[in-house]
C-alpha positions in Angstrom: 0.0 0.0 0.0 2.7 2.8 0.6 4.8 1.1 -2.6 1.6 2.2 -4.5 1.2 5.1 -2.3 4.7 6.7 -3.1 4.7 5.7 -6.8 1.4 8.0 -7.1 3.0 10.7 -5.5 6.2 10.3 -7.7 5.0 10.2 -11.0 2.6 13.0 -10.1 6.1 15.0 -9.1 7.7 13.6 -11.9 5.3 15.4 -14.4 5.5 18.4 -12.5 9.1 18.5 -12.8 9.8 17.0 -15.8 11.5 13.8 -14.5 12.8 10.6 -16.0 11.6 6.7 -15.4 14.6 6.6 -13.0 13.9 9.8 -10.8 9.9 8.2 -9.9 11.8 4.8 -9.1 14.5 6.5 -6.9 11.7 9.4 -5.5 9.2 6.4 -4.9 11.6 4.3 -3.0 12.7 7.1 -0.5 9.2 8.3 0.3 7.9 4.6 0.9 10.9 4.4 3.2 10.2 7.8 4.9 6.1 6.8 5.0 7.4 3.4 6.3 9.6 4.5 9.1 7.1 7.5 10.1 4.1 4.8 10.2 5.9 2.6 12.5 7.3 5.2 14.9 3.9 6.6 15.1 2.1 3.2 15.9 5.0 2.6 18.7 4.3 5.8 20.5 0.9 5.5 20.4 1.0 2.5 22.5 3.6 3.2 24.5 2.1 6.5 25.1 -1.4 4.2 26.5 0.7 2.1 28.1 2.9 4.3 30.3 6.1 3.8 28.8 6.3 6.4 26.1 9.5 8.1 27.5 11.3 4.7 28.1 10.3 3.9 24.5 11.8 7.2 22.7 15.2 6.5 24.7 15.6 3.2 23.2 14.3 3.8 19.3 16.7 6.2 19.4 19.8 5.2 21.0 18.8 2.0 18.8 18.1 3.6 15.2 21.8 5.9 15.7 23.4 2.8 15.3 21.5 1.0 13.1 22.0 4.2 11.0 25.6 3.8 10.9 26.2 0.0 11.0 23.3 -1.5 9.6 21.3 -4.5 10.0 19.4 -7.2 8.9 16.8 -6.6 7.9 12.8 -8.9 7.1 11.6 -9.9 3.8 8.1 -7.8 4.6 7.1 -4.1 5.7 4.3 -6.0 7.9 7.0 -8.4 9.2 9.1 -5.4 10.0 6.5 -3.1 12.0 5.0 -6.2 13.8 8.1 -7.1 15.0 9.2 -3.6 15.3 6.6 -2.7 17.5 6.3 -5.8 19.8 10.3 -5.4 19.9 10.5 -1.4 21.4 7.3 -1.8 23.5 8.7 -4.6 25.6 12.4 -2.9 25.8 10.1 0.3 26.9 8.5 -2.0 29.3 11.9 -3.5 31.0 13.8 -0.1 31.0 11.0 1.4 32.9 11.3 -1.3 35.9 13.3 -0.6 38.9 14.9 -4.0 39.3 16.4 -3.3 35.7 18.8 -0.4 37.0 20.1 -3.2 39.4 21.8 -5.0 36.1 21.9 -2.3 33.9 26.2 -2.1 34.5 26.0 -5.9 33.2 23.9 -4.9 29.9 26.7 -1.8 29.9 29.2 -3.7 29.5 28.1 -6.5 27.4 27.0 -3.9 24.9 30.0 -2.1 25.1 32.0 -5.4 24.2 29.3 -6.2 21.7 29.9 -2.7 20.0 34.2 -3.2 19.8 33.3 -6.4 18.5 30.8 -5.8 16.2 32.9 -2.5 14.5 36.1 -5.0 13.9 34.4 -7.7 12.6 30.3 -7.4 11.1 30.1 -3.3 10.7 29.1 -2.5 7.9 26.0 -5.0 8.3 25.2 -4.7 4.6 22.4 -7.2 3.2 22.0 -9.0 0.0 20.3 -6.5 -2.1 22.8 -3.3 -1.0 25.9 -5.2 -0.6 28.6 -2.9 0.8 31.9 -4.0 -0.7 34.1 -0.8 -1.2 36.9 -0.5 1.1 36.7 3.1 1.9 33.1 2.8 2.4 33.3 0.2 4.8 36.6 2.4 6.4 33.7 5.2 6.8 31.4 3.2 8.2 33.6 1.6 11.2 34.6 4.9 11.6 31.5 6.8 12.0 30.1 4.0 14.3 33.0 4.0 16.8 32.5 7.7 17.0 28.7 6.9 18.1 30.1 3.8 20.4 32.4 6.5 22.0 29.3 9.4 22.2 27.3 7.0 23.7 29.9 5.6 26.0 30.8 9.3 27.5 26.5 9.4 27.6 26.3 7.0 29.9 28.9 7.7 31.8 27.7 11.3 32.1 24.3 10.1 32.9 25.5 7.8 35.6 27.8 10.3 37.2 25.2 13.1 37.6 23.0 10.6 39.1 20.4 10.6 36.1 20.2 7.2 35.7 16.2 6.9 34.9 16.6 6.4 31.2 20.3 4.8 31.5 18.6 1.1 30.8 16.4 2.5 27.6 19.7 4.1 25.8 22.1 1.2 26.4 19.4 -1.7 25.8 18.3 -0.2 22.7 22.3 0.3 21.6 22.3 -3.5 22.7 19.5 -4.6 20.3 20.9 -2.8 17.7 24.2 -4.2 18.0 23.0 -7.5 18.1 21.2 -7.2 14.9 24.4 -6.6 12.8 25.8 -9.8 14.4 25.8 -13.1 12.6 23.8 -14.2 15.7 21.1 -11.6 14.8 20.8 -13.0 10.9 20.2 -16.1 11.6 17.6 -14.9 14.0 15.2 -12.9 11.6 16.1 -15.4 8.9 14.5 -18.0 10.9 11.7 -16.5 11.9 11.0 -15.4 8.3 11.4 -18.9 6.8 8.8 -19.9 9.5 6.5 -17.4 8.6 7.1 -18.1 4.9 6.2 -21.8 5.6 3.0 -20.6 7.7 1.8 -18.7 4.4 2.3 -21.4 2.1 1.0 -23.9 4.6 -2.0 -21.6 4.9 -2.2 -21.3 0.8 -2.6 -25.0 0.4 -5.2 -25.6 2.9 -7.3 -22.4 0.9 
């Protein structure tokens, strides 16, 4: 639906400014990824808004989409795949930031991110995917560069945070940098891999039956 959605709005712009076949491909596929992200954040804080979590929520999505900005990810085969697991993702990371028992371990999940991060810029960043492989060497230079730089922001975050006793939102920031990292780890392919073969085999399972 936003595919078609975008495509309208492209070719409509296209005429207007006299653009090729190319420029309504390349328009359309930035605007359905703008209308995708912008329907998924908006869904998340909805309900995180109703449920009472909507601050804990916004601390992870971003600390989480800064680094999936810069090291990438894996991504699913579906937009519905993506937001349904987007949204049942964030809303139970808001949930367990905003307990009290959580700023107990939160030095654990500190450092295990922190170790995930070195980890993940030496060996997996950039987390391309099949269809946008990344194979230029100064590209992928760039990219390890720019996400140490956000590794090392967030580090001195945290650190700030924790030292001027603002520790509320410490959890949110560092397990959404966790989940992120995570998903640019061979560990976090296989995960979404496997649960989109099972889904896959649902759908056809379900096709038959029809």
């Amino acid at each position: 639906m936003n595919r078609d959605f975008a495509l309208k709005i492209s070719t409509k712009l296209a005429k207007k400014l006299d653009g090729s076949k190319q420029d309504v491909e390349i328009w359309a596929y930035g605007l359905e990824i703008i209308l995708n992200s912008v329907i998924k954040f908006l869904v998340i804080a909805i309900l995180s808004f109703f449920l009472g979590i909507f601050q804990y929520t916004m601390f992870c999505i971003v600390s989480f989409a800064i680094f999936r900005h810069f090291g990438g990810g894996v991504h699913f085969s579906t937009y519905l795949r993506c937001l349904s697991f987007g949204v049942v993702n964030f809303l139970i990371s808001g949930e367990i930031a905003s307990l009290d028992k959580v700023l107990i371990v939160h030095e654990i999940l500190f450092y295990i991110t922190l170790a995930l991060g070195v980890a993940a810029i030496l060996k997996w960043i950039p987390a391309d995917t099949k269809k946008k492989p990344i194979k230029e060497k100064e590209k992928i230079k760039k990219q390890k560069i720019k996400t140490t730089v956000v590794l090392i922001s967030w580090l001195i975050l945290i650190i700030f945070l924790d030292k001027h006793g603002k520790d509320t939102y410490i959890p949110a920031i560092t397990l959404g940098a966790f989940e992120s990292l995570l998903f640019m780890t061979p560990f976090g392919y296989w995960t979404i891999n496997e649960i989109d073969n099972f889904l896959n085999k649902i759908f056809i399972k379900t096709e038959e039956v029809k």
